[in-house]
KOLLUMGU-185358 format. One line per 3 residues: number of its first residue (from 1); their letters; for each residue x, y, z of N, C-alpha, C. Coordinates in steps of 0.001 Angstrom, whole numbers, plus 500000, padded with zeros to 6 digits. Layout:
BEGIN
NUM) a) X Y Z X Y Z X Y Z | ... .
***
This chain:
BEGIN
1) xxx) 506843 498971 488196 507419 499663 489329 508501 500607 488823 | 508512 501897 489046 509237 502821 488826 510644 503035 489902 | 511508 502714 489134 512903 503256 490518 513082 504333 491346 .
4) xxx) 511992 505324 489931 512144 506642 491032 510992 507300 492038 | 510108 506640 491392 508971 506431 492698 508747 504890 493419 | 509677 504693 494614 508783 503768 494691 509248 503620 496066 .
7) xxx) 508226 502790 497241 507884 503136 498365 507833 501614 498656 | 508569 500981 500088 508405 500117 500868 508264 500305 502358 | 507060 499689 502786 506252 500291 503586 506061 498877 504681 .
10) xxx) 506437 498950 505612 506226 498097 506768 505347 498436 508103 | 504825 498032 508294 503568 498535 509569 502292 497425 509830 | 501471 498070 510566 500260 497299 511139 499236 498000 510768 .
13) xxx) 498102 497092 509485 497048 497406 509325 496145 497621 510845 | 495848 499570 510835 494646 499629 511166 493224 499233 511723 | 493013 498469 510542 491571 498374 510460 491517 497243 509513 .
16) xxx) 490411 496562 508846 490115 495627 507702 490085 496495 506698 | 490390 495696 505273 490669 496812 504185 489495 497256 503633 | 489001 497990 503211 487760 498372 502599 487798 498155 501172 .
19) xxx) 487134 497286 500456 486665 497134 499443 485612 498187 498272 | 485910 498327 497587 484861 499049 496701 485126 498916 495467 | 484323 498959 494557 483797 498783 493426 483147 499908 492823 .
22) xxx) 484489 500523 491891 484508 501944 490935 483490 501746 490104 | 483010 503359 489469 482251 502831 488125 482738 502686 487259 | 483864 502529 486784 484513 502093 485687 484355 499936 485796 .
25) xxx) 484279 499591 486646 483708 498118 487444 485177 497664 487824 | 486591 498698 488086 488185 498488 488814 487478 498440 490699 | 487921 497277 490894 488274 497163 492415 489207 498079 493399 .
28) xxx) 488742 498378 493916 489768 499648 495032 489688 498660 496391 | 491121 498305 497214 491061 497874 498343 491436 499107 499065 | 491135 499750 499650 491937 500944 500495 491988 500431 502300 .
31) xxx) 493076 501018 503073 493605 500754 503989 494626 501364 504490 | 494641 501942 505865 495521 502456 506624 496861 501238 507202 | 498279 501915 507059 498970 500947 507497 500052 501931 508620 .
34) xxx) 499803 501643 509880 500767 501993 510969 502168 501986 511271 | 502916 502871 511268 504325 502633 511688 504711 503417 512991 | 505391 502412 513543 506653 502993 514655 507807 503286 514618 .
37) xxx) 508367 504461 515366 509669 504289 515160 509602 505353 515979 | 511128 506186 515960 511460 506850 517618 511190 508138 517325 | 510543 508785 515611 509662 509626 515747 508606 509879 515996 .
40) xxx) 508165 508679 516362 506276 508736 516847 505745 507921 516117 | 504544 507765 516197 503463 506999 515168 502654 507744 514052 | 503020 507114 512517 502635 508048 511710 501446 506682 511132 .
43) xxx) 500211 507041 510632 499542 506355 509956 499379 506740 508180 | 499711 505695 507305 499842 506033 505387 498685 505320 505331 | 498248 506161 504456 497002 506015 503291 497479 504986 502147 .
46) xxx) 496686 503844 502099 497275 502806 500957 496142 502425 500124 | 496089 502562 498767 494944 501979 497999 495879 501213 497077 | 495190 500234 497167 495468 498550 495973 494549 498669 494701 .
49) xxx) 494502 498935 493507 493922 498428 492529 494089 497398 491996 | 492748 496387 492263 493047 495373 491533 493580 494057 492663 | 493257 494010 493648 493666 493287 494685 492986 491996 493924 .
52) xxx) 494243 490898 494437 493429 488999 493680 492359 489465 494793 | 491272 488239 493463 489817 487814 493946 489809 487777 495427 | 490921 486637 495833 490470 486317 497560 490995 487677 498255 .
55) xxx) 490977 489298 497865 490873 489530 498643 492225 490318 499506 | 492643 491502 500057 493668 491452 500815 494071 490298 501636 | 495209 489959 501673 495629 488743 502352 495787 489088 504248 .
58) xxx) 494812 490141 504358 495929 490333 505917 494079 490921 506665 | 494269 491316 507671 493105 491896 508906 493899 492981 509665 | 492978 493608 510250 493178 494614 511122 494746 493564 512405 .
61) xxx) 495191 494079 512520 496425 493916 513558 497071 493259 512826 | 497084 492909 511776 498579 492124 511233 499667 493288 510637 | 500598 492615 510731 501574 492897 509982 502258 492709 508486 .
64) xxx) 502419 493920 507582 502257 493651 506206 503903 494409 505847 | 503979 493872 504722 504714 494638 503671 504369 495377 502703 | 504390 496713 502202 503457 497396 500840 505104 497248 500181 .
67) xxx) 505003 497108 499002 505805 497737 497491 504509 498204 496877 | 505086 499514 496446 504598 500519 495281 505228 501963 495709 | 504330 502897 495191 504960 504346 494459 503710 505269 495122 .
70) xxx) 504591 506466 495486 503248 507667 496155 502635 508481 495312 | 501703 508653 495172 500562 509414 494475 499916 510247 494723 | 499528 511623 494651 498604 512729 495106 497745 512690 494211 .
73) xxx) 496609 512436 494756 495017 513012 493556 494363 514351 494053 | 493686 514695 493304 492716 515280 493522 491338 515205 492990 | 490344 515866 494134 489119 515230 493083 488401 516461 494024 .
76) xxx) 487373 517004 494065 486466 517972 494180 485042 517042 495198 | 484926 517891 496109 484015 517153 497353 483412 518989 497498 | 482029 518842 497456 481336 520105 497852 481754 521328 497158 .
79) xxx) 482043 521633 496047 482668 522404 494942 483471 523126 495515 | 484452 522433 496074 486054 522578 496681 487021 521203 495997 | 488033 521618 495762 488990 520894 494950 489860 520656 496343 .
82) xxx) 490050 519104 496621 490853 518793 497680 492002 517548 497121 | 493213 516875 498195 494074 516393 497547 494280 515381 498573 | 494619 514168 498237 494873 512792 498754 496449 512440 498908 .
85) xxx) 496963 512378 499666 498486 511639 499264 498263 510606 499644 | 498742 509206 499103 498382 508051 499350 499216 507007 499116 | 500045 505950 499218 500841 505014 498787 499901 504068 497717 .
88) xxx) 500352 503826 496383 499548 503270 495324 500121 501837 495555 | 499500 500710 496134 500297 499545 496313 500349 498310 494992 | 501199 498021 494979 502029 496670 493681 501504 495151 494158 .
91) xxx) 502380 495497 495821 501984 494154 496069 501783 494503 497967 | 501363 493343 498223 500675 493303 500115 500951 492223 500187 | 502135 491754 501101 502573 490835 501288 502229 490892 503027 .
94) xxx) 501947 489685 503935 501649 489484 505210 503175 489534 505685 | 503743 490393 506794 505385 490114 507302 505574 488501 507273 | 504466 488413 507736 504902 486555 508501 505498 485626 507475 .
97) xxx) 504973 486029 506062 505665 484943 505053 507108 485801 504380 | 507812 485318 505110 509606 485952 505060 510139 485550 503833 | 510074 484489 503082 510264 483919 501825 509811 484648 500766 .
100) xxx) 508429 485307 500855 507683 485963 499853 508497 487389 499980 | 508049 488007 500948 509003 489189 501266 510157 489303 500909 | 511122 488217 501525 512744 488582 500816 512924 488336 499392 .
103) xxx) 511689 487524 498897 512135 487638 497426 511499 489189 496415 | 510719 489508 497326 509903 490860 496900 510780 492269 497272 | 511594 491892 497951 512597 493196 498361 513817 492624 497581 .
106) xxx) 514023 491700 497317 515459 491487 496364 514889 491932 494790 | 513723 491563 494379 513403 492339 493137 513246 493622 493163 | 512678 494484 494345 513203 495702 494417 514814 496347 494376 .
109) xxx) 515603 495624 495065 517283 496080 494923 517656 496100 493690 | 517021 494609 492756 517638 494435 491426 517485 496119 491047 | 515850 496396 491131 515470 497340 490345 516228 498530 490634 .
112) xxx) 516643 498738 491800 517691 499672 492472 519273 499270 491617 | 519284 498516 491155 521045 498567 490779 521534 497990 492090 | 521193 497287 493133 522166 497122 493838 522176 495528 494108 .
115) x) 521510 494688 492891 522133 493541 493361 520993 492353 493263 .
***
């Protein structure tokens, strides 16, 4: 985890995460995660590499935590070069387990210098 990229992300999965299987044989979980707030509703682009075996831990309407860092790709669709911004996720923690979380945001502060 980088100090100077890095992104904590609270919201409501979307949808179920989509699974796929690169040809390199790396796991991609990708998934939309929802936020509110009193600017409106914005929906982030989140891909997991490498999600454990069992799987994203969460479903469509739950509530999650992302740690990780934002990323722009690009890759070429119909010989046009187009670009992704996306949150690259570390870890997907479910809100509901508060223990896991506060210890996952206190290793973020460490990493911040603040404690």
């Amino acid at each position: 985890m980088s100090e100077n990229n890095l992104v904590v992300l609270r919201g409501t999965l979307v949808a179920d995460p989509r699974l796929r299987e690169l040809p390199s044989g790396s796991v991609l979980s990708q998934f939309d995660v929802t936020t509110r707030d009193d600017a409106g509703t914005q929906s982030v682009p989140v891909a997991w590499f490498e999600p454990p075996k069992s799987g994203v831990p969460a479903v469509a309407g739950d509530d999650v935590v992302v740690i990780g860092s934002v990323q722009r790709r690009f890759f070429r669709v119909g010989g046009a070069t187009q670009s992704r911004t996306e949150v690259i996720a570390e870890q997907v923690i479910p809100a509901r387990r508060g223990r896991q979380v506060d210890r996952s945001l206190g290793a973020v502060r460490a990493l911040l210098g603040e404690g």
